[in-house]
C-alpha positions as CSV (number, residue, x, y, z in Angstrom):
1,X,82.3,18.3,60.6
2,X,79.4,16.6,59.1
3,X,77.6,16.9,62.4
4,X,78.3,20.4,62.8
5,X,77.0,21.0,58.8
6,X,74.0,18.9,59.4
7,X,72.8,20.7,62.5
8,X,73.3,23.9,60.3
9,X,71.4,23.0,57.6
10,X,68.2,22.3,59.8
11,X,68.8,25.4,61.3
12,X,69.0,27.4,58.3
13,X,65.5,25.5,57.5
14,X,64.2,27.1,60.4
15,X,65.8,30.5,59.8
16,X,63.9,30.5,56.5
17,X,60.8,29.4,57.8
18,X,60.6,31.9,60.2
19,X,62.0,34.9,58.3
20,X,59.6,34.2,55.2
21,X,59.4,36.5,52.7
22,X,62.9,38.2,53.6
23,X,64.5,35.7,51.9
24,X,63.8,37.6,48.4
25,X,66.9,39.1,47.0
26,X,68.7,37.6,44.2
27,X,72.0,36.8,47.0
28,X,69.6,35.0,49.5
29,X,68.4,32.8,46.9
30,X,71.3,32.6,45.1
31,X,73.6,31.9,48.2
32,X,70.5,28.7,49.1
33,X,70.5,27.3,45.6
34,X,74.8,27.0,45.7
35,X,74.0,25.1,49.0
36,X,71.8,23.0,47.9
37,X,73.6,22.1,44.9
38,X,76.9,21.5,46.9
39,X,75.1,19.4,49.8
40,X,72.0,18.0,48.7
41,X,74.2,14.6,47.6
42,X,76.9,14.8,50.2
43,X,77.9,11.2,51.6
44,X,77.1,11.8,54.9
45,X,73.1,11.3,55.2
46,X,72.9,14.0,57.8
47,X,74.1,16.8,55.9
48,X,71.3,15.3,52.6
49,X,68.8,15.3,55.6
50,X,69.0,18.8,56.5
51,X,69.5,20.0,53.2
52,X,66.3,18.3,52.2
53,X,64.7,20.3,55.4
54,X,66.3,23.5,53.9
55,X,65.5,23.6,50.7
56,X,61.6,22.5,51.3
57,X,61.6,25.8,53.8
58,X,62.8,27.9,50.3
59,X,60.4,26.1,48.3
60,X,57.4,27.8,51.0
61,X,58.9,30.6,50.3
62,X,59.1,30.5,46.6
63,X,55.8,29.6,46.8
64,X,54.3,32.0,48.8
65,X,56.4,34.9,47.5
66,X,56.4,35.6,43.7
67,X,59.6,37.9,43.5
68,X,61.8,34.9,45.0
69,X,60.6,32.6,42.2
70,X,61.7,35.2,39.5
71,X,64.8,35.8,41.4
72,X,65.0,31.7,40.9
73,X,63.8,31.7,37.6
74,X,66.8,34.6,36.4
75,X,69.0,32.7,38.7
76,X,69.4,29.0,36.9
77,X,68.2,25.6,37.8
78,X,70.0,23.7,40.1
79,X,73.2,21.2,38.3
80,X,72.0,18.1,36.1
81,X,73.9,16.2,38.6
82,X,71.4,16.5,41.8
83,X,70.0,13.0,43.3
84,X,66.9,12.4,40.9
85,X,63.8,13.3,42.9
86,X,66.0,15.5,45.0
87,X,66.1,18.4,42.4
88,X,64.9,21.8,43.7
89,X,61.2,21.3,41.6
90,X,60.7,18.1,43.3
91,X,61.1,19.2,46.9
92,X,58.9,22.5,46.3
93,X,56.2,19.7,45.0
94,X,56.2,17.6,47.9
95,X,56.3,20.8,50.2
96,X,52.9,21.4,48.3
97,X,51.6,17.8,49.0
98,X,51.4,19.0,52.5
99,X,49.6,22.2,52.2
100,X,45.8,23.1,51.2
101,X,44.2,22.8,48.3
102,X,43.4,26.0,47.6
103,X,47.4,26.8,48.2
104,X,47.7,24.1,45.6
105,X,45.2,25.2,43.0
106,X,46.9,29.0,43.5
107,X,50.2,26.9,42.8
108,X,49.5,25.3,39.6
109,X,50.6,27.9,37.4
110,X,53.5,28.5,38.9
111,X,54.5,25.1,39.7
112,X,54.4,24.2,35.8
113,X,56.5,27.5,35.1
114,X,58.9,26.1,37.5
115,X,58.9,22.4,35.6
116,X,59.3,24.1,32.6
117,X,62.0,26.2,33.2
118,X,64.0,23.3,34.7
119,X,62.6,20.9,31.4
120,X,63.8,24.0,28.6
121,X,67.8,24.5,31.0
122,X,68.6,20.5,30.8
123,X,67.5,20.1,27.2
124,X,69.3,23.3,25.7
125,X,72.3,22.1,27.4
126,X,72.4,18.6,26.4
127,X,71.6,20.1,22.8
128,X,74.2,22.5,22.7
129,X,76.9,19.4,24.9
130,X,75.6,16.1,24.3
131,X,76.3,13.7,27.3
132,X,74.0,10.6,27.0
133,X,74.1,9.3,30.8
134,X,73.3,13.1,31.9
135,X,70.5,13.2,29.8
136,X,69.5,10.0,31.2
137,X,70.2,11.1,34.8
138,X,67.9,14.4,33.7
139,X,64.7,12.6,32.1
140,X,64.9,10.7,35.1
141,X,64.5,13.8,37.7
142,X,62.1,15.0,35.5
143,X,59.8,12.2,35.3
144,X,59.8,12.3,39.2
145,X,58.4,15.9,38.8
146,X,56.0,15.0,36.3
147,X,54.6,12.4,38.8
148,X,54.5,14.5,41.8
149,X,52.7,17.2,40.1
150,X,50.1,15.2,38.3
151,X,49.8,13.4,41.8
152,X,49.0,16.9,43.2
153,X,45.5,16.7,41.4
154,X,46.1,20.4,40.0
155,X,43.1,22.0,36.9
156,X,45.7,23.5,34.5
157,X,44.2,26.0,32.0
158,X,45.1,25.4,28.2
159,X,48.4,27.1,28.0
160,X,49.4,25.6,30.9
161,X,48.8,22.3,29.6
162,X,50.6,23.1,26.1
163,X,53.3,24.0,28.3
164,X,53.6,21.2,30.2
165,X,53.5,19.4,26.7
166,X,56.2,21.3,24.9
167,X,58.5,20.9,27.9
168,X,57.9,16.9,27.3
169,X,58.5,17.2,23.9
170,X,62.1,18.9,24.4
171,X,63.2,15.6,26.7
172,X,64.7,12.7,24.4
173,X,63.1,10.1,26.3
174,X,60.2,11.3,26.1
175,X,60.2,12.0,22.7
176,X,60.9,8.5,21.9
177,X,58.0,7.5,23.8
178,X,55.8,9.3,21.6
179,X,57.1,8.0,18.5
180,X,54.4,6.0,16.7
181,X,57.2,3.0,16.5
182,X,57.6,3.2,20.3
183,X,57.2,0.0,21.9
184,X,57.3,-1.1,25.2
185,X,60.2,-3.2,25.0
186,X,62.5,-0.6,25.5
187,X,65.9,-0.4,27.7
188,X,65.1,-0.4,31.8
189,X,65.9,3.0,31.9
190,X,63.0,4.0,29.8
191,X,60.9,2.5,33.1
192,X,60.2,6.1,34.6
193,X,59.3,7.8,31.3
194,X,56.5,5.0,31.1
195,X,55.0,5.2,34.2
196,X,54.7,8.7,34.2
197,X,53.1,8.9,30.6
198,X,50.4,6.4,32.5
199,X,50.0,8.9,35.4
200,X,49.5,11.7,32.5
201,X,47.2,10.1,30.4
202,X,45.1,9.2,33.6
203,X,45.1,12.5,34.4
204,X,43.6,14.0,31.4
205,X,41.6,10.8,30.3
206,X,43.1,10.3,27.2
207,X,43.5,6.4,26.2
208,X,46.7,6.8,24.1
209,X,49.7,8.5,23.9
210,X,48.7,10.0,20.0
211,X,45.5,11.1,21.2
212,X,47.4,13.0,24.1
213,X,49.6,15.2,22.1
214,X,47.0,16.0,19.2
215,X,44.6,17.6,22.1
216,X,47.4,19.9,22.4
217,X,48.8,19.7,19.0
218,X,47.4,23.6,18.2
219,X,48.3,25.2,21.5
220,X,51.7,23.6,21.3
221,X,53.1,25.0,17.7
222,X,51.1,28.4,18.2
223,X,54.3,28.5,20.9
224,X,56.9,28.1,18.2
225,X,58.2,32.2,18.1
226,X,58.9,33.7,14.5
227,X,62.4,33.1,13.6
228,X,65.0,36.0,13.6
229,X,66.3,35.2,11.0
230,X,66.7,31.5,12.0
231,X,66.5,29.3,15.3
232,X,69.5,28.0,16.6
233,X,69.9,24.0,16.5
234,X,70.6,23.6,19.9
235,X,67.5,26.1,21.3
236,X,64.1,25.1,22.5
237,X,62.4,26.5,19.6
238,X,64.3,24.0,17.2
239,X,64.3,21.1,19.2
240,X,60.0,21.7,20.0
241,X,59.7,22.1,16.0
242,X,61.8,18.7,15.0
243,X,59.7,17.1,17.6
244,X,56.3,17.7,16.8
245,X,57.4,16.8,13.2
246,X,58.4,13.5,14.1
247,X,55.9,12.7,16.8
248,X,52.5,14.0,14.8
249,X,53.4,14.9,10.8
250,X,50.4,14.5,9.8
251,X,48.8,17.5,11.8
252,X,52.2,19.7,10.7
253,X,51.7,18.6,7.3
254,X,47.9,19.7,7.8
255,X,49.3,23.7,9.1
256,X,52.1,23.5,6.4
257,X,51.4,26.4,4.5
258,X,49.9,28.6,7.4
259,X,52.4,27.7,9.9
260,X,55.3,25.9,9.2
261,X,55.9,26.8,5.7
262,X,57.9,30.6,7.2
263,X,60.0,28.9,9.9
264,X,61.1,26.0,7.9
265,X,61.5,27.7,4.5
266,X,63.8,30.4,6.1
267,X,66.2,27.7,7.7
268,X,66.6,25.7,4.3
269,X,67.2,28.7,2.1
270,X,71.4,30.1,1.7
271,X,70.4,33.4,1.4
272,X,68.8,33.2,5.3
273,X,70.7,30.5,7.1
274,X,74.4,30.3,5.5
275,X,75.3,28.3,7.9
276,X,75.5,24.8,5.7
277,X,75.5,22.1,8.8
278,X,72.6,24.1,10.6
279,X,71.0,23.9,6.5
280,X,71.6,20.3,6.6
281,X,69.8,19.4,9.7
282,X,67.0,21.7,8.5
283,X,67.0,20.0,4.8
284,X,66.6,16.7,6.9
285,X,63.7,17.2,9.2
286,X,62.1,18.4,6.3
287,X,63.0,15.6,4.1
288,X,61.7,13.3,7.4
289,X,58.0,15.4,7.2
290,X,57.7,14.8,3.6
291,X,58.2,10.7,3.8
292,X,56.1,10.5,7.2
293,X,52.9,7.9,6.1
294,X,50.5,10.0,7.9
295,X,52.0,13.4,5.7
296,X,51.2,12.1,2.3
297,X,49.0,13.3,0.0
298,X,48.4,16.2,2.4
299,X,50.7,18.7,0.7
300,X,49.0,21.5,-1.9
301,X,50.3,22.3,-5.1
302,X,51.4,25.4,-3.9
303,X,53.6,24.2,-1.6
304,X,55.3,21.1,-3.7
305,X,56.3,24.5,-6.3
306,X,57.2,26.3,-2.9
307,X,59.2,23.7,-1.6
308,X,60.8,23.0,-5.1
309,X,61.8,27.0,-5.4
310,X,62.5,27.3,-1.9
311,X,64.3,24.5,-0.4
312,X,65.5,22.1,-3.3
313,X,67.0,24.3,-6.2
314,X,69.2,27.0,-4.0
315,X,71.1,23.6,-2.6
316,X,71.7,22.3,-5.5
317,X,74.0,25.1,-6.7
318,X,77.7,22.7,-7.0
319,X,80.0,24.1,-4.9
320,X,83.2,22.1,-3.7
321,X,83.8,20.5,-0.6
322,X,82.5,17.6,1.4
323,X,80.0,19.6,3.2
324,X,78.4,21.7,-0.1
325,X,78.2,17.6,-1.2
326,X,76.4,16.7,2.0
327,X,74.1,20.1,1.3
328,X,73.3,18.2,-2.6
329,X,72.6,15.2,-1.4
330,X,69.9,16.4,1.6
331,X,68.4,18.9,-1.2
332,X,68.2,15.5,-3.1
333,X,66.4,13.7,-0.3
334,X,63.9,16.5,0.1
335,X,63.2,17.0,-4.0
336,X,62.5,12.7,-4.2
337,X,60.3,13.0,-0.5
338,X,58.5,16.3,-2.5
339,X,57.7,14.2,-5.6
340,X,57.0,11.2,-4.1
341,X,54.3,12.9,-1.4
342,X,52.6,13.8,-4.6
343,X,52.0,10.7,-6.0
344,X,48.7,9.3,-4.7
345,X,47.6,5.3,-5.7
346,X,44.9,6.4,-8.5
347,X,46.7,9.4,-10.4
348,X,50.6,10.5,-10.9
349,X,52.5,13.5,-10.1
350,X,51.2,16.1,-13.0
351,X,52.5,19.5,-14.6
352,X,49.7,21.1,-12.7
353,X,51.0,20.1,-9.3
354,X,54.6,21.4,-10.1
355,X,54.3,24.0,-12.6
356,X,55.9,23.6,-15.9
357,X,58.8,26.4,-15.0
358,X,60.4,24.1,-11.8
359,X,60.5,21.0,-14.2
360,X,62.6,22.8,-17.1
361,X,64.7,24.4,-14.0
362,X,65.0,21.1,-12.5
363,X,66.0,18.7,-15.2
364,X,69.6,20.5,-16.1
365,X,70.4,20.3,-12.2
366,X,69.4,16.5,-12.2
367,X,71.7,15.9,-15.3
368,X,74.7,17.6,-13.5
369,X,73.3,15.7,-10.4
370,X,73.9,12.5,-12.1
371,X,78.1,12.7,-11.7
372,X,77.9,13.4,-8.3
373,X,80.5,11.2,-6.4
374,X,78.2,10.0,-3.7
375,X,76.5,7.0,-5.0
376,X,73.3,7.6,-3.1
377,X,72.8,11.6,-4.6
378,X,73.6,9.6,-8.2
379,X,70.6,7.0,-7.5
380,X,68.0,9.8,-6.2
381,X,69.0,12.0,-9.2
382,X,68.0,9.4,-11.2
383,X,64.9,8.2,-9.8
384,X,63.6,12.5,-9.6
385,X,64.7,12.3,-12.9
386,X,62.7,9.3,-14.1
387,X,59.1,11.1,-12.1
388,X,59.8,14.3,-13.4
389,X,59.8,13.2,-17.0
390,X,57.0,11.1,-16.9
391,X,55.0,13.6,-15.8
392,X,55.4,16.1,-18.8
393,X,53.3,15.0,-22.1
394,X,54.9,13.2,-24.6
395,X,57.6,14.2,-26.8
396,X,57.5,17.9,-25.4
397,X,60.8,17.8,-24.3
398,X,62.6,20.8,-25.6
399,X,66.1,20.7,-27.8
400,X,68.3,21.9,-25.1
401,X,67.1,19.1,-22.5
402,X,67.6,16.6,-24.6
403,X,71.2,17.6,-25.7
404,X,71.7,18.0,-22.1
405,X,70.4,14.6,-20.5
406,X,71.0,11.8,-23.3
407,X,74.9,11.8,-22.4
408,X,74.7,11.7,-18.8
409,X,71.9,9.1,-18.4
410,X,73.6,6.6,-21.1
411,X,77.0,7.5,-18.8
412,X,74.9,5.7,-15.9
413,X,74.9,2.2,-17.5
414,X,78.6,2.0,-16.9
415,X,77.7,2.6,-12.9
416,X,79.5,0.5,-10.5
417,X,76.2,0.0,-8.7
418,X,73.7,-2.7,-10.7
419,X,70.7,-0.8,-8.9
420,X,72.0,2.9,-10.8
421,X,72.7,1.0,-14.0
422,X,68.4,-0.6,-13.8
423,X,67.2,3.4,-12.9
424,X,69.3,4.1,-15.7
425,X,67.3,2.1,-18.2
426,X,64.0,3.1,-16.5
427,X,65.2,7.1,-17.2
428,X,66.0,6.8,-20.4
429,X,62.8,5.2,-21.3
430,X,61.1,8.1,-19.7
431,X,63.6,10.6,-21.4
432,X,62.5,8.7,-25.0
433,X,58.6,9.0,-24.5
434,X,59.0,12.3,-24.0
435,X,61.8,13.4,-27.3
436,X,60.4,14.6,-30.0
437,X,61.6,12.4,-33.0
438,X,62.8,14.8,-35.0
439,X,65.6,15.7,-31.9
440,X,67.0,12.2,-32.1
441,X,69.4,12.5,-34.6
442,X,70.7,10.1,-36.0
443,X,74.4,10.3,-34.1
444,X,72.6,10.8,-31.2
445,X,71.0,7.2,-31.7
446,X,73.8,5.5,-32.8
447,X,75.6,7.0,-29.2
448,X,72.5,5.6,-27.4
449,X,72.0,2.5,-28.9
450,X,75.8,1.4,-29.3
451,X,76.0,1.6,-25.1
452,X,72.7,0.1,-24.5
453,X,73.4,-3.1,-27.1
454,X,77.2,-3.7,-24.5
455,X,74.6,-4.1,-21.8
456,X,72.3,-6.3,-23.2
457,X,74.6,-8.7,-22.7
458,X,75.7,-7.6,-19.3
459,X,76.1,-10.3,-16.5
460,X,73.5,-9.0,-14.3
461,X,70.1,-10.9,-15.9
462,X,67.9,-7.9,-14.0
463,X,69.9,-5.5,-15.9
464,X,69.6,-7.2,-19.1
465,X,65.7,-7.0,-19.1
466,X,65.5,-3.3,-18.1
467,X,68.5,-3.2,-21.3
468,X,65.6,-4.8,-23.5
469,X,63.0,-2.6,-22.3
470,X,65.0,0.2,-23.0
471,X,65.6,-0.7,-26.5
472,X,62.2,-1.5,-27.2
473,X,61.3,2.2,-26.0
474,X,64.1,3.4,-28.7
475,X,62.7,1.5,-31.5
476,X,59.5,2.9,-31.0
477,X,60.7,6.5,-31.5
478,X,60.5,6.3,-35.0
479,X,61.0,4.6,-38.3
480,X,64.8,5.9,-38.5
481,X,65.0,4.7,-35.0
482,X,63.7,1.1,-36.1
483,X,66.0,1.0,-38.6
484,X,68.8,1.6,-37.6
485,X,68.1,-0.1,-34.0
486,X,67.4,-3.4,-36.2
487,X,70.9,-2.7,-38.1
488,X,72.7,-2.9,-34.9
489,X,71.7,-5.7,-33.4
490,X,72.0,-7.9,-36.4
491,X,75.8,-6.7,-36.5
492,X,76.3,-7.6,-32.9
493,X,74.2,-10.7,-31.8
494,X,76.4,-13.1,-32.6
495,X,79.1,-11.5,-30.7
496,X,77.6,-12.2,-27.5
497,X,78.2,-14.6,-25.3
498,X,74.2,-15.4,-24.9
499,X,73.3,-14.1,-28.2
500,X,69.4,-15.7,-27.5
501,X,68.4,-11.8,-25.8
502,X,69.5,-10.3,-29.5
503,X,67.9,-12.5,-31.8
504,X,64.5,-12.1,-29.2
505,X,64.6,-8.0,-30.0
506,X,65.4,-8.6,-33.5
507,X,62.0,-10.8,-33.6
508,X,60.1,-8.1,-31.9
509,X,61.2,-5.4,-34.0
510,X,60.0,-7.5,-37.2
511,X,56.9,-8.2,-36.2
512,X,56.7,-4.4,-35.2
């Protein structure tokens, strides 16, 4: 039977080629591509043979009939699991290898529709069905395209180019291999992707592989469609935006506000996308764009308010559940990647970056933030916390925040973790420099200094200093504050086990 199949095949590659553009209806095409797919890596190297010899007579007459290739197009790309450089686009580009240039410069369009087509099918479905050795087995076919058409010489216009580009972009391996920590010691099946990112950087001149996608950076996120209402996670469009964030954030931090700000905004907001894992992932990329190196400082004021309005305090509603905790926690990452993109070397984060409104909104969230279960969300409450204070001018903290926040940052010195119970002591110095005096009653210092005087003798020495620091901060509130600071710690240092720490704040408070 193989025979028989064989000499079939070869003769359905001559049939083609001499009927030509009768083979154009979506059942001629249709019926080729399920014989290819089924043959193409049969055992018997006949029956490969002449399906190799049939499907390069379709690809002449894809080629040379435009109708057939939308019939293909509409049809489906062949399965993931065709030989590598055996896949339908690779045999239609070494068909081309054999005809004119001019048939080849007519060709170039079409050829990169074709490519990515196939590119946009294999990523989608490894998006929406993970399977690591397919999407090996699939970068790999495609790299064999990329080389054979680069090899064909072909002058693609700009959109073709940013076409070419996004359809890279969507392919995990080569994704990784634009990643500014790429290296070239990477697993031997990253071999292909590298030696077709040197034929493409040969081919357009370009002496590194960040060079190569910021000539096409502009082109390639004018493609990114308006989102209605949001893109789905596993679609081109999502997969071509996390890309280009992680591969170039500096030029998407550049377009924030003109571009990216309306398709990321209405992914990370309830109201637009309630779907809470498709919210996570979209709470995350943006958290990765706003810790990228090249990203900072590269934010406006407008959109650190935006972002505070938009993406961080609709999250941080408390709900029940594991995943409306998960939802906290990424709104948390985002609010501490926001504040911290601010900060530039010579000046801190100021009111007139955030806008005094989102700081009063923020700071009762924070406080509830602070008795989140997850010891992570607890930490980067703290430390938002701690930057957000010491940003506002000193002791304008109004009534209501401070009967709000002094309980639940002095709760934090009884923290499991020693790195909460040190943020601790670094927020409540902020909270103090920013208290008016007069709101620091005195049972409200007594409750404060009573839990900071257990820790000053804690076993942690780090903790102890940031302990005395925090003390100091107290004592410098105010004469009732000195007072009574001084009381306490005379009743209690010889209680201690080290009571050296005690006598040492009594002596700085005297000479105070």
């Amino acid at each position: 039977m193989p025979p028989m199949r064989a000499h079939n095949l070869h003769a359905l590659a001559s049939l083609i080629i001499t009927s030509g553009a009768a083979v154009n209806s979506s059942f001629q095409v249709g019926k080729l591509i399920q014989t290819y797919g089924n043959w193409i890596s049969d055992n018997d190297e006949g029956v490969q043979g002449g399906s190799r010899a049939a499907i390069r007579a379709l690809g002449a007459v894809l080629i040379d009939h435009s109708p057939a290739l939308r019939i293909l197009l509409d049809f489906g790309t062949p399965p993931l699991a065709a030989v590598r450089n055996d896949s339908l686009v690779n045999v239609i580009l070494e068909h081309l290898r054999r005809v004119s240039a001019r048939r080849i410069a007519s060709s170039a369009t079409t050829m990169v529709t074709l490519f990515c087509h196939l590119a946009e099918v294999s990523a989608e479905q490894r998006a929406s069905c993970p399977m690591p050795f397919n999407a090996d087995a699939a970068d790999i076919c495609l790299c064999y395209a990329v080389r054979n058409l680069l090899r064909l010489r072909l002058e693609l216009d700009e959109l073709s180019l940013a076409k070419l580009m996004r359809s890279l972009l969507l392919l995990p391996s080569f994704t990784n291999a634009f990643l500014p920590t790429y290296t070239q010691a990477s697993p031997s099946s990253n071999y292909m992707v590298n030696q077709s990112l040197v034929i493409l950087l040969a081919h357009f001149g370009q002496s590194s592989r960040a060079d190569f996608v910021q000539i096409s950076f502009d082109a390639v996120i004018g493609l990114l469609p308006k989102p209605n209402p949001c893109y789905e996670i596993h679609t081109v469009s999502w997969l071509l935006l996390s890309a280009l964030v992680h591969i170039c954030p500096g030029a998407v931090a550049s377009v924030f506000d003109t571009v990216l700000a309306p398709i990321l905004l209405v992914h990370v907001h309830p109201c637009s996308n309630p779907n809470p894992e498709a919210r996570i992932k979209a709470l995350s990329l943006l958290h990765t764009l706003m810790c990228a190196l090249d990203a900072q400082g590269k934010f406006s004021e407008f959109t650190i308010a935006t972002l505070i309005e938009s993406a961080v305090l609709p999250n941080l509603v408390w709900y029940t559940g594991r995943t409306a905790n998960s939802t906290r926690k990424a709104a948390l990452a985002v609010l501490h990647g926001v504040l911290h993109s601010a900060l530039t070397p010579s000046t801190g984060l100021s009111m007139e970056q955030t806008g005094i409104q989102p700081i009063l909104r923020l700071l009762p969230v924070l406080g509830t933030s602070l008795d989140e279960y997850d010891t992570s969300s607890r930490e980067i409450s703290l430390s938002c916390l701690t930057t957000l204070l010491n940003c506002l001018p000193p002791t304008s903290l109004q009534l209501n925040s401070v009967l709000e926040l002094y309980p639940a940052i002095v709760k934090r010195l009884d923290d499991s973790l020693d790195d909460i119970r040190l943020e601790a002591c670094a927020t409540f110095s902020a909270f103090a420099r920013v208290t008016p005096p007069n709101a620091l009653t005195e049972t409200i210092l007594e409750y404060c200094i009573e839990h900071f005087l257990v820790h000053l003798d804690d076993a942690n020495v780090n903790v102890q200093s940031a302990v005395f620091q925090a003390l100091l901060t107290i004592g410098s509130v105010g004469p009732l504050a000195k007072v009574m600071l001084s009381r306490k710690v005379s009743e209690i240092s010889f209680s201690h086990r080290d009571p050296a720490l005690a006598i040492r704040l009594l002596n700085v408070l005297n000479l105070s």
